[in-house]
C-alpha positions in Angstrom: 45.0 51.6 -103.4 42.4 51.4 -106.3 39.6 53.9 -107.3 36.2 52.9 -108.6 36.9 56.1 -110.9 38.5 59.2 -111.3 37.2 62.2 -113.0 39.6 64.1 -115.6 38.1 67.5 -116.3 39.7 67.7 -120.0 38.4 71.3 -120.1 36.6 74.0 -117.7 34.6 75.3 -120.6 31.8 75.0 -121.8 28.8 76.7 -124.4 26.1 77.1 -122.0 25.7 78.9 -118.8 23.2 76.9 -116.6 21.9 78.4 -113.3 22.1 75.2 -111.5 25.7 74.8 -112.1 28.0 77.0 -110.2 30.3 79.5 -111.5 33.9 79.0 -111.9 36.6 81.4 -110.7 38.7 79.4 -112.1 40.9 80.5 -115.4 39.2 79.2 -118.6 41.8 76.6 -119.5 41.7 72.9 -121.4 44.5 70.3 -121.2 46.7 69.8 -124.7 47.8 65.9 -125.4 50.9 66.2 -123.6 49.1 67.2 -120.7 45.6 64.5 -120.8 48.5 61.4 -121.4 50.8 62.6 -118.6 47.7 62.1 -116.2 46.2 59.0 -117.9 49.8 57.7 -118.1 49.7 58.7 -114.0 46.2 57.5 -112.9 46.0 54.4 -115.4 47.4 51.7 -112.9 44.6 53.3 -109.9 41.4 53.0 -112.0 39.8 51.2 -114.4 37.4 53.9 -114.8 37.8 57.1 -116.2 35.0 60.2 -116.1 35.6 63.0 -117.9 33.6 65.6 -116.2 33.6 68.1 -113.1 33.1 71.4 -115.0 32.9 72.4 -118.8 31.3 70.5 -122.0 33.4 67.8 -123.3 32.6 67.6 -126.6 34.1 71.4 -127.1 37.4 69.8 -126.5 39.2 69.5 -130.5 41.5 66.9 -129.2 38.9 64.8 -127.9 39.0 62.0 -130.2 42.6 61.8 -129.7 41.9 61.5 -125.9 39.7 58.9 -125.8 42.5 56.9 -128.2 44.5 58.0 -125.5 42.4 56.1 -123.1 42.1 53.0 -124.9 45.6 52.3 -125.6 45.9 52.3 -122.0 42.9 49.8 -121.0 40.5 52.8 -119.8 37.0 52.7 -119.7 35.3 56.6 -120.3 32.3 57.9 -118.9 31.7 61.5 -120.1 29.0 63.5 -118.8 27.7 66.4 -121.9 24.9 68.6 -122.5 24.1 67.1 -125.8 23.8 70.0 -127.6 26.8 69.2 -130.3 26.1 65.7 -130.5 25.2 66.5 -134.0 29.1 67.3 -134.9 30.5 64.7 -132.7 28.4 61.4 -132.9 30.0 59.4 -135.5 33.4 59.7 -134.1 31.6 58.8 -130.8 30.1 55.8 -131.7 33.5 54.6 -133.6 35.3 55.2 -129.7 36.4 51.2 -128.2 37.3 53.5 -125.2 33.9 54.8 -125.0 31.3 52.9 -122.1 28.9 55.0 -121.2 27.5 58.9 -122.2 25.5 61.0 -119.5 23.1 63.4 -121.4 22.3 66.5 -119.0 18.6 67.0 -120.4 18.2 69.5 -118.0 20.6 71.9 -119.4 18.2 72.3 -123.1 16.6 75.2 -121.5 19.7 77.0 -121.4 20.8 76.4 -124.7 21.8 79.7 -126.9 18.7 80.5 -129.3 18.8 81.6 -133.2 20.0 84.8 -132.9 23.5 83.6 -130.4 21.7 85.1 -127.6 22.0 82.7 -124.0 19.1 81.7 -122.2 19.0 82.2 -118.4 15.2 81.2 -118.3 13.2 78.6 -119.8 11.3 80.0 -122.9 8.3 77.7 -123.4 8.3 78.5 -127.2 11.1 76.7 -128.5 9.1 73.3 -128.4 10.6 72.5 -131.2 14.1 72.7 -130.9 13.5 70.9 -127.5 11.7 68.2 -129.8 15.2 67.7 -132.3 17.2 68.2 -129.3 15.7 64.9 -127.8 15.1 63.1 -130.8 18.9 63.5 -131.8 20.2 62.2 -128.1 17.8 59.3 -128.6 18.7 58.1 -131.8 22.6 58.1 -130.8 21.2 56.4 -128.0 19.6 53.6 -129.6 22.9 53.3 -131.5 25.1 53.2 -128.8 23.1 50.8 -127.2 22.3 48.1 -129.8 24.9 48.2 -132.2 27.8 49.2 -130.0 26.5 47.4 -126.8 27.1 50.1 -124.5 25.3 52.6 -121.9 23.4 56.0 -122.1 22.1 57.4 -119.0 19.3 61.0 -119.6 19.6 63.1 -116.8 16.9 65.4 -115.4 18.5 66.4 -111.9 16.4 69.8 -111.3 14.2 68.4 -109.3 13.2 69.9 -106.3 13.0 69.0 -102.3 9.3 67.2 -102.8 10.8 65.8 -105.7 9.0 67.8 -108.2 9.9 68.8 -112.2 9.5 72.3 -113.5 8.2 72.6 -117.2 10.9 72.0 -118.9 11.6 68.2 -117.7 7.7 67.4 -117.8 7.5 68.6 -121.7 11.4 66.3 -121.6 9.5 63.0 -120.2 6.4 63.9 -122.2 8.9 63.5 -125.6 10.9 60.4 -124.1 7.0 58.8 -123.3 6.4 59.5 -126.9 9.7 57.5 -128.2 8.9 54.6 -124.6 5.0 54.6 -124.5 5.6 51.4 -122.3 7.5 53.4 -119.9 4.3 56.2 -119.0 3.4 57.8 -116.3 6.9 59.0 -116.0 6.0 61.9 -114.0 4.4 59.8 -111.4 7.3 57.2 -111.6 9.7 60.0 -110.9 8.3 60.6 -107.3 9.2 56.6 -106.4 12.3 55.9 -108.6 16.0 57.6 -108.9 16.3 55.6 -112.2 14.1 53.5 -114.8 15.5 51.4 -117.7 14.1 52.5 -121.2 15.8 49.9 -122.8 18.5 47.8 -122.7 21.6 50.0 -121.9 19.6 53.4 -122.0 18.5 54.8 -118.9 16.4 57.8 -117.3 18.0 59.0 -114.2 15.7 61.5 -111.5 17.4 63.5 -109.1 17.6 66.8 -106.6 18.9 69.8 -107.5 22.1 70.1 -105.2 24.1 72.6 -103.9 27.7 72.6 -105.1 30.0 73.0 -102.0 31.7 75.9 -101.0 34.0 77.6 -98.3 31.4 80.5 -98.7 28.6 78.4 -97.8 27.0 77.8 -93.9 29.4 75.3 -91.8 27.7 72.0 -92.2 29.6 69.4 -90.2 33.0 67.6 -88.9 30.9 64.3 -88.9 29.7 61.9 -91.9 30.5 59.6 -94.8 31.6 60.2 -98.3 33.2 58.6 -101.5 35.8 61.2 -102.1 39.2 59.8 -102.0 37.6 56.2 -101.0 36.1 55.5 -104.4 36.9 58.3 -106.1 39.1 61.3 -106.8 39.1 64.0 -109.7 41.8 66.0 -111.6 41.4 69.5 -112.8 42.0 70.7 -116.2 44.9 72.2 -114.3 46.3 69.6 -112.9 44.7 69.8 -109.4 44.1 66.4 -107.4 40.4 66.9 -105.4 38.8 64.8 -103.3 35.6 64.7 -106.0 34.3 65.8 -109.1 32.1 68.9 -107.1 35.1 70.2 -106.7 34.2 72.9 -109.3 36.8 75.5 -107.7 39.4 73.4 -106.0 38.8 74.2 -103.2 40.1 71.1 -101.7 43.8 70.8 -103.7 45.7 67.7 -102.5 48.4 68.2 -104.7 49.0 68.9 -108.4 49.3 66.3 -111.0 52.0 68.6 -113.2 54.8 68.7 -110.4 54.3 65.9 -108.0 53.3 62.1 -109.1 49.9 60.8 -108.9 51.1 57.8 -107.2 52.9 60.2 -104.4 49.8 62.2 -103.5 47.4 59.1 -102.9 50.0 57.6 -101.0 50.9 60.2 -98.7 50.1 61.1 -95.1 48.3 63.8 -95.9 45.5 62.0 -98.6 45.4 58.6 -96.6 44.9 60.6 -93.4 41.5 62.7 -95.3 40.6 58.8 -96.8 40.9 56.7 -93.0 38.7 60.0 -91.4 36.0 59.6 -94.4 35.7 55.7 -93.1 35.8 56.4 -89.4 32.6 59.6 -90.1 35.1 62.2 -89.5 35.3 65.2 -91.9 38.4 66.6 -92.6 38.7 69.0 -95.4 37.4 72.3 -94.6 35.2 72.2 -98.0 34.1 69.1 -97.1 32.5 70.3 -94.1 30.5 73.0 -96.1 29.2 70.2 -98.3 25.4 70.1 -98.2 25.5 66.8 -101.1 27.4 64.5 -98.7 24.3 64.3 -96.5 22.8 62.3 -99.2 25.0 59.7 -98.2 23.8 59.2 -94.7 19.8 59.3 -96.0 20.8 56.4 -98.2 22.5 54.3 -95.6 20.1 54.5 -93.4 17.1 53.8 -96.1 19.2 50.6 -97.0 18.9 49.9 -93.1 15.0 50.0 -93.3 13.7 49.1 -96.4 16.9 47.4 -98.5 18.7 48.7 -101.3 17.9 51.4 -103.3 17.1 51.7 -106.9 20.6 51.5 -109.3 
């Protein structure tokens, strides 16, 4: 059994408090080095393919360097999803990173940045064009970087939008600053309503997408029926050791075992995960969480746009 990836949530902290992302109940909690290389050391001969995301803001993490050494000496690719916001502190040790293929930049979290005086943000304030302005220009410029002298791959996220596939302010005054730095690349607003991605440049790329619900056993009953990647491509473990099926596991909700007291190798293999993995490929939803999943539907549109008018966009 092989995974496309696996998420490893290094830490479920983080230094902003979005609105679009959902609330842990979760203890605050980060993994020490014993910890990270136990589970690389366990999911190194599944994947290729490490992510380190589900919840909190990697580049907090002190012993992030050392993890991503971690990583390479154990042949492991890492994809890291961040805010940006402390990309100052942490981009030359970044860009030094073998380990290191590919950084997903969550432009849509600037609005909720803390301002001058400490104080978070829980709206968009218009005013702080400015800061917006550096906040771009910095994630570009390590961008550029990463992508011509390192060879490797930036993705900028703007995933707010909504159902008609509309931007708020925020990501229009984002794309008007990215059209500034990619004239070639204009109307971006109008390119958004057609594309889920566009290439900028070689290896630096602008990714659209929905605002989704996280799941949750709290939320409406959704369906027994349907297709996912979790546990057939993927999987994710929690700063805590947790196995999930997938990195919107935010709560673990969905535990298939714990990394810290059974073997990685154990839990994919059993009855129990195999059983959740062969339903998932005959459209049967097992996992109670899974059922309340709203994001999985996505799955089904896709399949059956590929049906009628050929593959989507990458």
């Amino acid at each position: 059994m092989r995974f496309k990836r696996i998420y490893v949530e290094i830490s479920n902290l983080c230094n902003l408090n979005c609105p679009f992302c959902v609330k842990s109940s979760r203890p605050p909690r980060s993994m020490n080095e014993e910890e990270f290389r136990h589970v690389i050391r366990e999911i190194a001969p599944y994947t290729d393919y490490v992510y380190f995301h589900v919840k909190g803001e990697p580049l907090m993490h002190p012993l992030l360097e050392r993890f991503l050494d971690i990583c390479e000496e154990h042949d492991l690719q890492v994809n890291l999803t961040t805010n940006g916001t402390l990309l100052s502190q942490t981009a030359p040790m970044l860009l030094r990173k073998d380990a290191l293929r590919q950084v997903n930049f969550s432009l849509h979290s600037f609005p909720f940045h803390r301002g001058a005086n400490g104080v978070e943000r829980e709206f968009y304030n218009p005013i702080d064009l400015d800061g917006m302005e550096r906040y771009v220009e910095n994630i570009l410029a390590f961008c550029r970087r990463f992508a011509r002298e390192r060879k490797k791959y930036s993705v900028l996220r703007l995933w707010t939008l909504d159902e008609k596939r509309e931007a708020d302010l925020a990501a229009l005054q984002i794309m008007g600053l990215i059209e500034r730095a990619y004239p070639e690349a204009a109307p971006l607003e109008e390119k958004m309503r057609s594309h889920r991605s566009l290439t900028l440049e070689k290896g630096i790329f602008l990714s659209w997408e929905e605002e989704f619900t996280w799941p949750s056993l709290k939320l409406p009953y959704v369906s027994d029926t349907g297709i996912c990647y979790g546990t057939r491509t993927m999987a994710a473990v929690l700063c805590d050791g947790t196995v999930v099926p997938c990195c919107l596991d935010a709560n673990g909700e969905a535990p298939l075992g714990n990394l810290f007291s059974e073997p990685f190798a154990q839990i994919v293999e059993g009855s129990y995960f195999r059983r959740v993995r062969e339903n998932f490929d005959n459209r049967h939803v097992t996992l109670p969480l899974c059922r309340h999943c709203t994001y999985r539907l996505r799955f089904d549109r896709e399949r059956k746009k590929d049906a009628s008018e050929g593959e989507p966009e990458a």
